[in-house]
N, C-alpha and C positions, 0 to 999 in steps of 0.2 A: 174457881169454876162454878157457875150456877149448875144446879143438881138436875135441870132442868136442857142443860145445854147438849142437843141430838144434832149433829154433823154425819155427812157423807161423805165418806174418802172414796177419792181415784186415783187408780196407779196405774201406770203403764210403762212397759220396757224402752227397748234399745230406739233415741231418734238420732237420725242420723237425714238432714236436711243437707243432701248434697246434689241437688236439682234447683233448676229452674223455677219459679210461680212456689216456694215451697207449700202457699196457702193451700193450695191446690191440694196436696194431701192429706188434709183433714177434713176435705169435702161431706166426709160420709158419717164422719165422727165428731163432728163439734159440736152440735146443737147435742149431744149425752154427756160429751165432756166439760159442758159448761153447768149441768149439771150440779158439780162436785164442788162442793164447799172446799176442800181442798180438793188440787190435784197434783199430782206429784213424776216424775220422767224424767230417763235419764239421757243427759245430753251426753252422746259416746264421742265427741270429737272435737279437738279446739274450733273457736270460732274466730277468724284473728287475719288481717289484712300483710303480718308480719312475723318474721320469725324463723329459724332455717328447720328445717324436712330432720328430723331424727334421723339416725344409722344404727338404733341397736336391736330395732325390731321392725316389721313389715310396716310403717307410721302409712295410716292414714292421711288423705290431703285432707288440709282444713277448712271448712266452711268459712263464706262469708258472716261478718256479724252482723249484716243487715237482714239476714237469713232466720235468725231467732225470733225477730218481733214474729213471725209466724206461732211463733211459742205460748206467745203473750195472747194474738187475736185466737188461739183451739182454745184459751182457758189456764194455761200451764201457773201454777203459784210455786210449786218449788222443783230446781234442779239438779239431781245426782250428777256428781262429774267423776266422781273415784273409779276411773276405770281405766285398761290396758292403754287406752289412745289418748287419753288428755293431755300428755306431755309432749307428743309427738309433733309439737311446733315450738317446743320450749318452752323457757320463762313466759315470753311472750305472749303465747298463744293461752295459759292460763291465765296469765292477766287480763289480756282482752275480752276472753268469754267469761269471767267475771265480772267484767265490768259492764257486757254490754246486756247480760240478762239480770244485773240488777239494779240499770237504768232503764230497763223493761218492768222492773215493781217484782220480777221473781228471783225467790231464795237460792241461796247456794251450798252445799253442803260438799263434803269431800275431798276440794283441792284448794289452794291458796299458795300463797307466795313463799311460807314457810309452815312446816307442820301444825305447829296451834294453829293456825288457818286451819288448815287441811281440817282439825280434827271438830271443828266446832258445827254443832249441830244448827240446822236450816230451821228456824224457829217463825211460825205464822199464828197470827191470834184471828179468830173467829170466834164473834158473840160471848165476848168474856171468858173466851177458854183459849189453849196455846196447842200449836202441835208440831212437836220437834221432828226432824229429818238427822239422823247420820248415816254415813257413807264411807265404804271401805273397799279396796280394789285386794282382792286375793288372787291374781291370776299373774302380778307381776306388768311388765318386765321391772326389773330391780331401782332402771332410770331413770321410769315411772315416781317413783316414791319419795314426796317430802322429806324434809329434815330439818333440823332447828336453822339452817343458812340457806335452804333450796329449796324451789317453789318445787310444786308436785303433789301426791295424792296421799291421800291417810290411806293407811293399808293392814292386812295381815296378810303375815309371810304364814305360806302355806310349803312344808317340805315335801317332796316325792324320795319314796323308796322302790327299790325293783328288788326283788326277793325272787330264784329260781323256785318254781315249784316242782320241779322233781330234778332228779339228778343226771340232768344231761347239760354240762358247760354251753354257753351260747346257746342254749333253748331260750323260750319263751318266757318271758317272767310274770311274777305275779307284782300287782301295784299297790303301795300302801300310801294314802299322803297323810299329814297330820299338819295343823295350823299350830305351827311354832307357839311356844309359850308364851315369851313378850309381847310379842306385836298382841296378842289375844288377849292379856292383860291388860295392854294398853287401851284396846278398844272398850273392854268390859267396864274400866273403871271411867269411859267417858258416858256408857251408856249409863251406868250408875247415877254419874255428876250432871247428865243430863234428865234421867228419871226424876229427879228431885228438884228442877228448875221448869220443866213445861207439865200438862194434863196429859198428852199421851204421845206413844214418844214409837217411832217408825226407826226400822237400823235397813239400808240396802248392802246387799251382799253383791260384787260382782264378783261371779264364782263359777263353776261348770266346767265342761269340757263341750268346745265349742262344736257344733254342726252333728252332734252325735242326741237322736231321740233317746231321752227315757233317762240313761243312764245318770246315777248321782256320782259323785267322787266320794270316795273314803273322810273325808274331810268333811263335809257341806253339812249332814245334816247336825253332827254334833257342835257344830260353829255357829249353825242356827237356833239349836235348842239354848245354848249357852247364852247366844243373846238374848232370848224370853226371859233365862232363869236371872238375868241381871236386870230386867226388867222392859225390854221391848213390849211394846203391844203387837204390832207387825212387824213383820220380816219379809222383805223382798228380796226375791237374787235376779241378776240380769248379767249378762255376755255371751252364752252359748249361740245365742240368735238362735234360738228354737225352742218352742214350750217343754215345761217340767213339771213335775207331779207337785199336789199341794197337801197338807196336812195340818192337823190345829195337833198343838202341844199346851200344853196347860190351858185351854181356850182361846190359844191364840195361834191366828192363822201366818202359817209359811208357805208362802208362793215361791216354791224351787226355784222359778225361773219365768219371769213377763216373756221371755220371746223378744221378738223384735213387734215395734207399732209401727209408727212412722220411719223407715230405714232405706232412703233409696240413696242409692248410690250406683257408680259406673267404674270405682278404684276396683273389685275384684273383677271384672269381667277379664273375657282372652283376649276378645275381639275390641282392637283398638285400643289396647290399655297403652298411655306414652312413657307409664316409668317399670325399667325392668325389673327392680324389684318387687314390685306391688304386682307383674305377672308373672313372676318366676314364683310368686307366693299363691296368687289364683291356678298355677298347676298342678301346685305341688297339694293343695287343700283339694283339690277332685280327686287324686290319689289316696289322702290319709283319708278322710271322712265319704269317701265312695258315693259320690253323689255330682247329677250333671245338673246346672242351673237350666232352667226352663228357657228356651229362647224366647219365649212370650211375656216374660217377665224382666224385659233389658235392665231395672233397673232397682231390678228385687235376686240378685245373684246369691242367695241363701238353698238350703235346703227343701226339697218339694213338700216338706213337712210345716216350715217354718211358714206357709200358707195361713195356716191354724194361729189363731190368736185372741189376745184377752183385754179387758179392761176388769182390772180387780177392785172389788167394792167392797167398803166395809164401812157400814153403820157404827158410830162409837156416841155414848153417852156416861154419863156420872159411873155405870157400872165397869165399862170400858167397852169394848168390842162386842156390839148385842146379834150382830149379824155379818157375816161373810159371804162372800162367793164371788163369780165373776162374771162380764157380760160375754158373751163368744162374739168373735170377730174371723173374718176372713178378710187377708189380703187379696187384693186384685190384682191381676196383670199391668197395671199401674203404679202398684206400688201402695194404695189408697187400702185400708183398713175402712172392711165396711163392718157395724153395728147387725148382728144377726139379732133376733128373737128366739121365742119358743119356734123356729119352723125348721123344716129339712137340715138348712144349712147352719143351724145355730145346734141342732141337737149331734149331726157328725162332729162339730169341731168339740160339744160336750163329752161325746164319746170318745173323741181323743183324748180330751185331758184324763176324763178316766179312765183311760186303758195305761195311759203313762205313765201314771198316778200308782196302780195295780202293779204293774210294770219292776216300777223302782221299790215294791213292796213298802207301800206308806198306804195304810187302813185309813181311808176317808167313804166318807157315802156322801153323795151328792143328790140332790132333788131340785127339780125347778121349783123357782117361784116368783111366777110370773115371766119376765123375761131374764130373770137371773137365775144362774144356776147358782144354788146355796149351797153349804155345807157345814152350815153351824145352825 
């Protein structure tokens, strides 16, 4: 790597291209996203013409793969796939979206046909320097998950304990998770093996507790300190579809949680859904996470919060990460992720990150600069 060599990195969460025209929603955002020397997002959903519908969790329907060249023309050079949905059309449906975003020229990190697939980092060279991608799904489901004979995603297994905190049987419990040992070892010694083969090196976490503001898991932040301390520069996390607090650990920044960018879709809605159990799951999710989708938003059925959103920037050169922060974005009634500035609507959705930020008790100070909000 020349000593000389200064990149911009963009990151952005949850896409989910299950509309019509998909170009169409990056209308507001592609002339910032192109931008980025890299850019990096995660595709939440097989893309695949074939393949049968899972049964072991709410699956997602899967996008067309003529759907992603949309990917290609916002700018996109590498793809997260290690998350809860990429199995959910099978073998299949991970080979397809593999194959059809890297006959589109972008990377793939996360899943594959067998776990060494799965675990190998999304590698892009810019001006004589390299910049690794891994990807790891922590939220499960089990069926989800690679292995030395079966395609699927690199993962860590993350435990849940329920602990009664006072002594009344069947009361309320208190929640503890931890990220099982192996699987975490696993991941640590690929971040290691890939520290030592690219210049700077990105880990995405899909992790959270979905539709719920603020709140972190017992588990997230030590799973993300732990991949700095093996050598990450960034850390992203993405699943919740709603923004999270951010924080720099050894100088390097952890983005809780990208939110959702580009995420329209029509599988959670009430009205009109044709598979019962994809609305027996959009019922039952307005009950757990107490929240009604905007009907002005047909095709954004997330959280009235999950409005708020981000493009994450970060400056990296010979010293590593010289600068951080992110752009604020709000979604529209469309579905379209617009590019805010320093104005009205860019400095509420600033305010929300740092109240959420405050929130989840992670000490960060944030100041504009210019139209980024920074923090390094």
């Amino acid at each position: 790597m020349s000593r000389t060599t200064h990149l911009k990195l963009m990151l952005v969460g949850d896409l989910i291209l299950d509309e019509p025209e998909p170009d169409s929603f990056f209308e507001h955002a592609r002339s910032t996203l192109r931008e980025a020397d890299v850019l990096v997002g995660h595709v939440e959903i097989p893309h695949t013409n074939r393949g049968r519908e899972s049964t072991f969790d709410i699956p997602a329907p899967p996008g067309s793969p003529d759907n992603l060249a949309a990917l290609k023309r916002a700018g996109l050079h590498v793809a997260t796939l290690a998350g809860n949905h990429i199995f959910d059309a099978g073998p299949d449906g991970i080979e397809d979206t593999i194959a059809a975003l890297r006959q589109l020229g972008i990377a793939t990190a996360g899943a594959g046909m067998h776990l060494d697939e799965a675990r190998k980092p999304a590698v892009v060279a810019r001006r004589g320097a390299t910049v690794g991608t891994l990807s790891y799904n922590c939220v499960g489901p089990k069926e989800s998950w690679a292995n030395e004979n079966k395609a699927g995603c690199a993962y860590v297994r993350v435990i849940t304990h329920y602990e009664l905190d006072h002594a009344t049987p069947g009361g309320p419990p208190r929640t503890y998770t931890f990220a099982e040992p192996e699987s975490t070892d696993a991941m640590l010694a690929d971040i290691e093996k890939a520290r030592r083969e690219v210049d700077w090196l990105i880990v995405a976490l899909h992790k959270g507790i979905g539709h719920t503001p603020a709140v972190l898991a017992m588990y997230e932040r030590p799973l993300a300190k732990a991949a700095v301390d093996a050598g990450a520069d960034i850390v992203v996390g993405h699943h919740a579809h709603i923004l999270r607090g951010i924080e720099l650990y050894r100088g390097r920044p952890i983005f809780h949680g990208l939110g959702n960018f580009v995420t329209v879709t029509r599988a959670l809605n009430i009205e009109a859904n044709p598979s019962p159990k994809r609305l027996e799951w959009a019922r039952r999710r307005r009950e757990l996470f107490g929240f009604e989708p905007d009907p002005d938003y047909p095709t954004y059925p997330f959280h009235p919060e999950a409005r708020n959103a981000m493009i994450a920037v970060c400056e990296i050169d010979a010293r590593g990460v010289r600068k951080a922060g992110f752009l604020p974005c709000r979604v529209n009634p469309e579905g379209q992720p617009e590019v805010c500035g320093n104005d009205e609507r860019g400095r509420e959705v600033a305010s929300y990150v740092e109240r959420i930020t405050r929130k989840a008790s992670l000490r960060t100070d944030f100041e504009w600069d210019g139209n980024l909000v920074r923090f390094m």
